[in-house]
C-alpha positions in Angstrom: 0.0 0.0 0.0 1.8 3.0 -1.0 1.2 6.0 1.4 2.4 9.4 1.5 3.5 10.6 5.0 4.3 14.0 5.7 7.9 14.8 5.6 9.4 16.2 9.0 10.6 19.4 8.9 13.0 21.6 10.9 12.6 25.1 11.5 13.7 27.7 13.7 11.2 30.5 14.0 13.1 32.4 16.8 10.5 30.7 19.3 11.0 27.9 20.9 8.6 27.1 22.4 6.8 27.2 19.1 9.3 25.5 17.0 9.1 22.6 19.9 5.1 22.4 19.5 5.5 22.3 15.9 8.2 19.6 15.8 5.7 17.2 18.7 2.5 17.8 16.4 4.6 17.0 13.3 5.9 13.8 14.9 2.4 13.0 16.6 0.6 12.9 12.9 3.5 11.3 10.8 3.0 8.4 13.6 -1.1 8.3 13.2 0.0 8.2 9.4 1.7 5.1 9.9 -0.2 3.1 12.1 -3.1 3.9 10.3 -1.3 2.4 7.0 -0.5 -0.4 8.7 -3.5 -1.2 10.9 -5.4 -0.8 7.1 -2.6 -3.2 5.5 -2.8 -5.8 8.6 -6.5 -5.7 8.6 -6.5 -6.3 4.3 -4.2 -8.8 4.7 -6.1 -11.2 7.2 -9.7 -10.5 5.9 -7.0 -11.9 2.3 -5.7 -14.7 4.0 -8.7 -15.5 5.6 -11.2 -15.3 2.4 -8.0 -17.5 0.7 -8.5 -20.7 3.4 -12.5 -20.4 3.0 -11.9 -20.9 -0.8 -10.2 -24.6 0.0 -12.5 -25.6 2.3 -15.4 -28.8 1.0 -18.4 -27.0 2.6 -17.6 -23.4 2.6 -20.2 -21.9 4.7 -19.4 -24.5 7.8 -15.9 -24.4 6.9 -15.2 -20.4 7.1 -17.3 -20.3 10.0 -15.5 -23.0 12.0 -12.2 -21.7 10.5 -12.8 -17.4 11.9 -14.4 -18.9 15.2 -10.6 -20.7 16.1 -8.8 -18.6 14.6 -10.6 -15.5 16.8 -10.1 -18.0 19.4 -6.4 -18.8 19.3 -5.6 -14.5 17.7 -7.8 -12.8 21.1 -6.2 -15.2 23.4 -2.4 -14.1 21.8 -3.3 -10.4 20.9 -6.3 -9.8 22.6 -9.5 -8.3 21.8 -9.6 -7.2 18.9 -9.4 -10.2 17.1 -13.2 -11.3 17.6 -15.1 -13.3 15.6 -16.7 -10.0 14.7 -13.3 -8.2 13.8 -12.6 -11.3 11.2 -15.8 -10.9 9.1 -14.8 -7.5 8.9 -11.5 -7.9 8.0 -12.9 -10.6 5.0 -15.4 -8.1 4.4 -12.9 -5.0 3.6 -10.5 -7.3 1.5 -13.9 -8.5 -0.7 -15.3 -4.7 -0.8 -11.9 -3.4 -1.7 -9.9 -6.1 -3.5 -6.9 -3.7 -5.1 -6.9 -1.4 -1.8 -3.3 -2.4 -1.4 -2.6 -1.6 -4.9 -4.3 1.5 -5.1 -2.0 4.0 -7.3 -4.3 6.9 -5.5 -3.0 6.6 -2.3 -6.6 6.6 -0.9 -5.6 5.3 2.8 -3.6 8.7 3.1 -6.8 10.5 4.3 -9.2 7.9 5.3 -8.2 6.0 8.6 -9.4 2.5 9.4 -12.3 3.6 10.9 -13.2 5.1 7.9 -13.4 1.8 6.1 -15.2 0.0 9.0 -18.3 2.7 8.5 -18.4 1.8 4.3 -18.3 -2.0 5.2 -22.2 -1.0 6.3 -23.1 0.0 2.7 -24.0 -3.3 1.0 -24.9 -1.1 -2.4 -21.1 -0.6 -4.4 -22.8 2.3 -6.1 -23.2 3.7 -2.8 -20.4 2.5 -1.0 -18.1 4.3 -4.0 -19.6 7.4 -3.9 -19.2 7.7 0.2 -15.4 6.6 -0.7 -14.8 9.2 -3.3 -17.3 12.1 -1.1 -15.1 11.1 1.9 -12.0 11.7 0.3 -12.5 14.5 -1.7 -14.5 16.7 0.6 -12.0 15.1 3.5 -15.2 13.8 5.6 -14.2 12.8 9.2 -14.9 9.2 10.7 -18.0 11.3 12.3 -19.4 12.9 9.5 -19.2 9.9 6.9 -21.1 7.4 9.8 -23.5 10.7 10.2 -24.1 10.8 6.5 -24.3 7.0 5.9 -26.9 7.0 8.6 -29.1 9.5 7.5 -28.9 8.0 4.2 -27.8 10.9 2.3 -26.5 9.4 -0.7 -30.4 8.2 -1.5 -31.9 11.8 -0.3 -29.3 13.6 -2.8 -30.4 10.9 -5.6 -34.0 11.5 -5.0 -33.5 15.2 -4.5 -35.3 18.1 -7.2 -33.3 20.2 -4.8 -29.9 18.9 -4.7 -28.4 21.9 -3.5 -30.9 21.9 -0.1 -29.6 18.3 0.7 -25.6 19.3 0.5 -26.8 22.7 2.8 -28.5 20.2 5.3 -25.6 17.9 5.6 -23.2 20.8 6.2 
């Protein structure tokens, strides 16, 4: 997954005390970068490896089940919790609903986190789902505001909309 993170920078404004809050806050979001890029790349990669077994198994249904429900087992007892049963779908789930996210030439992960991803799993309709992606990352939607808009179903109310320009006022 190819992800731009902000370069550090060093400056020297003549105020410490600034130049030291600047250098903390730089250092503070280059690291949310990169543990969101890798918690999106871990997360990919086991819903991958996960979806991959299910495919080998005789009676797939019974077989992915059985398969999560020990693997959640053996993972929350390691790691802890946040390798539920619950946690796996999703992870299968994200590496089904976005197949070339680790591929992706766009660098979408740069602005959308994790959580991000775990609010668009909730929209079964692609159409939809793609344009909350694209609307999320070009009108750089928090977590908040994407679950806010997914909820109130805005997507459908814009389609359905003589007045689209009332709908975009009302979600703002």
């Amino acid at each position: 997954m190819k992800q731009s993170i902000e370069i550090l920078r060093d400056g020297n404004t003549g105020d410490i005390f600034k130049d030291a809050q600047n250098i903390i806050e730089q250092t503070r979001n280059y690291a949310y970068q990169a543990v969101n890029v890798a918690m999106i790349q871990r997360n990919w990669l086991l819903g991958k490896r996960i979806a991959d077994e299910e495919l080998q198994g005789e009676n797939r249904a019974e077989y992915g089940k059985e398969i999560i429900k020990r693997l959640a087992d053996r993972l929350t007892n390691l790691y802890g919790k946040g390798f539920t049963k619950s946690n796996l779908y999703q992870f299968v789930q994200f590496y089904k609903f976005f197949p070339e996210i680790l591929h992706a030439v766009s660098g979408k992960s740069q602005i959308l986190s994790w959580t991000h991803y775990r609010n668009l799993l909730r929209v079964t309709d692609k159409d939809a789902r793609d344009w909350y992606l694209n609307e999320s990352i070009n009108e750089v939607w928090s977590a908040r505001t994407l679950d806010r808009n997914i909820a109130s179903q805005y997507y459908y109310r814009l389609l359905q909309s003589q007045a689209k320009g009332v709908v975009i006022d009302e979600m703002k």
